[in-house]
C-alpha positions as CSV (number, residue, x, y, z in Angstrom):
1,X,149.0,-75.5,57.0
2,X,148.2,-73.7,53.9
3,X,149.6,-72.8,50.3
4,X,149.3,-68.8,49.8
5,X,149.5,-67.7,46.2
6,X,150.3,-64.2,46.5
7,X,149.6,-62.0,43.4
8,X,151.2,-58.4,43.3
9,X,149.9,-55.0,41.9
10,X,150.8,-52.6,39.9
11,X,153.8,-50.1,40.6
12,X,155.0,-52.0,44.3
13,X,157.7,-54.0,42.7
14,X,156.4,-57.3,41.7
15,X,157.0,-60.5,43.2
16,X,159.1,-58.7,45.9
17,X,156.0,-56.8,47.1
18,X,155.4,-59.5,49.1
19,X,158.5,-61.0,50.3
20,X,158.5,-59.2,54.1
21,X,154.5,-61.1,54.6
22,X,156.2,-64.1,52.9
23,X,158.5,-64.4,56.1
24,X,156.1,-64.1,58.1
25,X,153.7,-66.7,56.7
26,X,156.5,-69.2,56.1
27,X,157.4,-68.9,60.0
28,X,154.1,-70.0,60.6
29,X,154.4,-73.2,58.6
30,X,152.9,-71.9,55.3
31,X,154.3,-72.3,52.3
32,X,153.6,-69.2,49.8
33,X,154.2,-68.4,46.1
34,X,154.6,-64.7,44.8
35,X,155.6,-65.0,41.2
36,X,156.4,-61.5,39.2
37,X,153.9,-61.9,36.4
38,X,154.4,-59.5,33.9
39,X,157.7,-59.4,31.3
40,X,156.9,-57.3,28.7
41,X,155.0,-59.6,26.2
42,X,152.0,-58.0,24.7
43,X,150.2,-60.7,23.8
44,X,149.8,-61.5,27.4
45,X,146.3,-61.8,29.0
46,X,144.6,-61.6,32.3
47,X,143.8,-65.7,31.9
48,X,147.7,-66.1,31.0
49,X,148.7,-64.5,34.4
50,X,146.4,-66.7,35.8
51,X,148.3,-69.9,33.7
52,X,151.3,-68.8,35.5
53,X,150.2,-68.5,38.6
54,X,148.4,-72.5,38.5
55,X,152.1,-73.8,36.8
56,X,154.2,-72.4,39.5
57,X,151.1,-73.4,42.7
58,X,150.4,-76.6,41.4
59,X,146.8,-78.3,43.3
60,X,148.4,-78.1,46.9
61,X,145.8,-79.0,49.5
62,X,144.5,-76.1,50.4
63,X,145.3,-73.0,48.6
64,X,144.4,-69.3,49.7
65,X,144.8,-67.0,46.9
66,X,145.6,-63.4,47.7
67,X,145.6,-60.1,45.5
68,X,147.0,-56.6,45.8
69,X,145.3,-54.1,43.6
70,X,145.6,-54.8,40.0
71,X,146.0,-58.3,40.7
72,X,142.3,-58.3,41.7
73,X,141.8,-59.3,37.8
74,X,144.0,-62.5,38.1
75,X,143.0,-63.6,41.6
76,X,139.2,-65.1,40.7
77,X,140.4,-67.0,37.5
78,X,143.1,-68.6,39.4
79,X,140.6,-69.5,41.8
80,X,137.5,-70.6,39.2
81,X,140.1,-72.7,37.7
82,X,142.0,-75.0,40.2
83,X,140.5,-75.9,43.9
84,X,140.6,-73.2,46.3
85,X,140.1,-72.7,49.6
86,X,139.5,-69.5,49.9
87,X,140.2,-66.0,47.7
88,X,141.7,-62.9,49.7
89,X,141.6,-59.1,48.1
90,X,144.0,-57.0,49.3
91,X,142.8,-53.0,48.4
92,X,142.7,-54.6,45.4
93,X,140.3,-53.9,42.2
94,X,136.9,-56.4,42.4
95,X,135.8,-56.8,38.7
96,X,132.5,-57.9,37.0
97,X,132.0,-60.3,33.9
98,X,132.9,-58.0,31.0
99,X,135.2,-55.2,32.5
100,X,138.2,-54.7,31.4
101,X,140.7,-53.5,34.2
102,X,140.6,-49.6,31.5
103,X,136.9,-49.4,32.5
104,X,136.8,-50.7,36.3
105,X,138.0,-46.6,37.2
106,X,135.1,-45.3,35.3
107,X,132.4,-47.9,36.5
108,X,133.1,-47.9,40.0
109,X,133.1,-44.0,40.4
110,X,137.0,-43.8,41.3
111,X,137.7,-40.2,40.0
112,X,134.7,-39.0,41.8
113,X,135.6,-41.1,45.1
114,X,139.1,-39.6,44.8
115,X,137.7,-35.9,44.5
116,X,135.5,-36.0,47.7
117,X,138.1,-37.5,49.7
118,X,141.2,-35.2,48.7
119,X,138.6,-32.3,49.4
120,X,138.8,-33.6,53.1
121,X,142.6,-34.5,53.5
122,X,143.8,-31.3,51.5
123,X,144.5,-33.2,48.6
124,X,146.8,-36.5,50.0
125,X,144.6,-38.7,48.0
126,X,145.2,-39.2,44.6
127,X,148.5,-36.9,45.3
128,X,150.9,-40.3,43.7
129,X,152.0,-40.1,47.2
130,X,151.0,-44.3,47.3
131,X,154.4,-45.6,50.1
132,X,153.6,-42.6,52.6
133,X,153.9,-45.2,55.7
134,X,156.1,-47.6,53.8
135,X,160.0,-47.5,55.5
136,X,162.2,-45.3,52.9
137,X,164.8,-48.2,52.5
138,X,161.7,-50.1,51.4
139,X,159.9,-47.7,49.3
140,X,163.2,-46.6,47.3
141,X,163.6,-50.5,46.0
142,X,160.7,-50.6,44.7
143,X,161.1,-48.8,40.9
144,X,164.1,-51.4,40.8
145,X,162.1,-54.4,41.7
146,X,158.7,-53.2,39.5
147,X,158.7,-55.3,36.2
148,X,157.1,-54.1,33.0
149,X,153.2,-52.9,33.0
150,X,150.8,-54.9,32.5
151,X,150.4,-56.0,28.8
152,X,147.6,-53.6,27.1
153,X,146.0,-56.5,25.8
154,X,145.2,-57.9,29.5
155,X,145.0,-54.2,30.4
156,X,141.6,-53.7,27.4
157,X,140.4,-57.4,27.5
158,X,136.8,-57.7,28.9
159,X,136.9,-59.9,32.3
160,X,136.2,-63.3,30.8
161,X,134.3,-65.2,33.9
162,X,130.1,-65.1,34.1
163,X,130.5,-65.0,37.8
164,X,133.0,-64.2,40.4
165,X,133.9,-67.9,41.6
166,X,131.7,-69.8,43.9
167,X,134.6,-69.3,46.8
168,X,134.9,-68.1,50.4
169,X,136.6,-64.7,50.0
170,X,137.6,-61.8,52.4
171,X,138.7,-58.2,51.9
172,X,141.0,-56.1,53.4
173,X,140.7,-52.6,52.7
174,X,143.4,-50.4,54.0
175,X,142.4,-47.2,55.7
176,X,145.1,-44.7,54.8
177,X,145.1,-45.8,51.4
178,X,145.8,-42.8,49.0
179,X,145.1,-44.4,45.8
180,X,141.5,-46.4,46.5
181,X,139.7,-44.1,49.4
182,X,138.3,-46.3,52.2
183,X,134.8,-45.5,51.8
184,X,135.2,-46.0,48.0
185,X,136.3,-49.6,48.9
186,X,133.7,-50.0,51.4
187,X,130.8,-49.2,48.6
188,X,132.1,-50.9,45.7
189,X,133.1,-54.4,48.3
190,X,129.4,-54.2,49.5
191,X,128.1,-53.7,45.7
192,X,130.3,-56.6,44.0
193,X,131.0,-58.7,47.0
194,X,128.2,-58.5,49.0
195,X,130.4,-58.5,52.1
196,X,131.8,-56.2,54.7
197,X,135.9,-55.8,54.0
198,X,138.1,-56.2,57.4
199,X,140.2,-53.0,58.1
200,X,144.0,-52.7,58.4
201,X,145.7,-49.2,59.4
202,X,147.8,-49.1,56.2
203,X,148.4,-47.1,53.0
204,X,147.8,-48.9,49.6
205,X,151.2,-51.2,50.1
206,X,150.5,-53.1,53.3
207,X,152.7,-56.1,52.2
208,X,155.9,-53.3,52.9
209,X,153.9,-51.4,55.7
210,X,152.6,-53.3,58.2
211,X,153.8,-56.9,56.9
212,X,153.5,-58.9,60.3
213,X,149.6,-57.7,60.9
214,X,149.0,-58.3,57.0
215,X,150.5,-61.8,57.7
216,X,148.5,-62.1,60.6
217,X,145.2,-61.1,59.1
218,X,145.7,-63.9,56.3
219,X,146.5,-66.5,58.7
220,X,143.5,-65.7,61.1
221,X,141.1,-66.0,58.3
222,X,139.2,-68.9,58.7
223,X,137.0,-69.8,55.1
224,X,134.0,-71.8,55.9
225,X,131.3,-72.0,53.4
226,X,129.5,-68.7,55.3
227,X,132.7,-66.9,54.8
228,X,132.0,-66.8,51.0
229,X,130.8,-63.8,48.8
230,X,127.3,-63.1,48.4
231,X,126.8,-64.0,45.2
């Protein structure tokens, strides 16, 4: 069995984004961590996320480390730092050595991405409409659960790895997502992955969505060294 360190987003409520896919793993005979990161401190940075993720995780055997959109910035340093068996992006934001998460939008073409596809829906992406298939008792916890931003110093820091980490890794892009269009996923996983993201039929908050096939996707995943990225 493995240890899933489960690292939320932005706006879905923290640590509680992920309780329902949490269940589901734990009824599988996984044991999973989903800390709520952020508390308001400002001199926090994208490497002290990552610190609190390692203190809570510990070095368990064999540790899958998974990330939801923002949390695509803490995911790799968790994983460059402590033994990992494999790293798991979740529509989450892929950087490069020296991006801060304030330029990621403008580097990967997300404005642009967001214009073509809005001209094809009639304007349901990039509407802030982000829990359209989440349950409404679900989706109206949420601005309870959500913590405090991000600090603007993790927010502005550059990316501080060379490289993302030498690690089998996966993606799951979520087709219905209103936020990161799928094709804009697609494009930007091929360029900075060099792999081809696995699909789930889900807006940007799977975890509250569609928690038992989330749960099911990470469990199915099998990292063997051919499974990593291609860098």
């Amino acid at each position: 069995m493995s240890t899933f360190a489960l690292i939320h987003g932005a706006g879905v409520g923290g640590g509680w984004f992920w309780h329902l896919v949490e269940a589901e793993l734990q009824a599988l005979g996984h044991t999973t961590f989903a800390p709520t990161l952020w508390n308001g401190d400002e001199s926090e940075t994208l490497s002290s996320y990552a610190d609190a993720v390692i203190d809570l995780v510990g070095t368990p055997e064999e540790l899958i480390v998974v990330a939801h959109s923002f949390g695509g910035f803490t995911a790799p340093l968790v994983a460059e730092r402590i033994p990992t068996a494999g790293l798991v992006y979740v529509t989450a934001m892929v950087p490069q050595p020296g991006e801060s998460p304030d330029d990621w939008w403008t580097n990967t073409g997300f404005s642009e991405a967001v214009r073509i596809q809005a001209a094809r829906d009639g304007g349901l992406t990039g509407s802030g409409d982000y829990f359209h298939d989440v349950p409404k008792h679900l989706a109206d916890q949420v601005p309870d659960k959500e913590p405090s931003p991000p600090s603007n110093t993790a927010y502005y820091e550059p990316w501080p790895l060379d490289a993302h980490p030498a690690v089998p890794t996966r993606y799951i892009l979520c087709t219905e997502d209103r936020l990161f269009p799928a094709e804009f996923q697609r494009q930007f996983v091929r360029e900075r992955l060099g792999i081809t993201p696995d699909e789930i039929t889900s807006g940007h908050a799977p975890a509250l969505s569609r928690p038992a096939e989330l749960a099911a996707m990470l469990n199915g995943f099998r990292f063997l060294p051919e499974s990593r990225s291609g860098r």
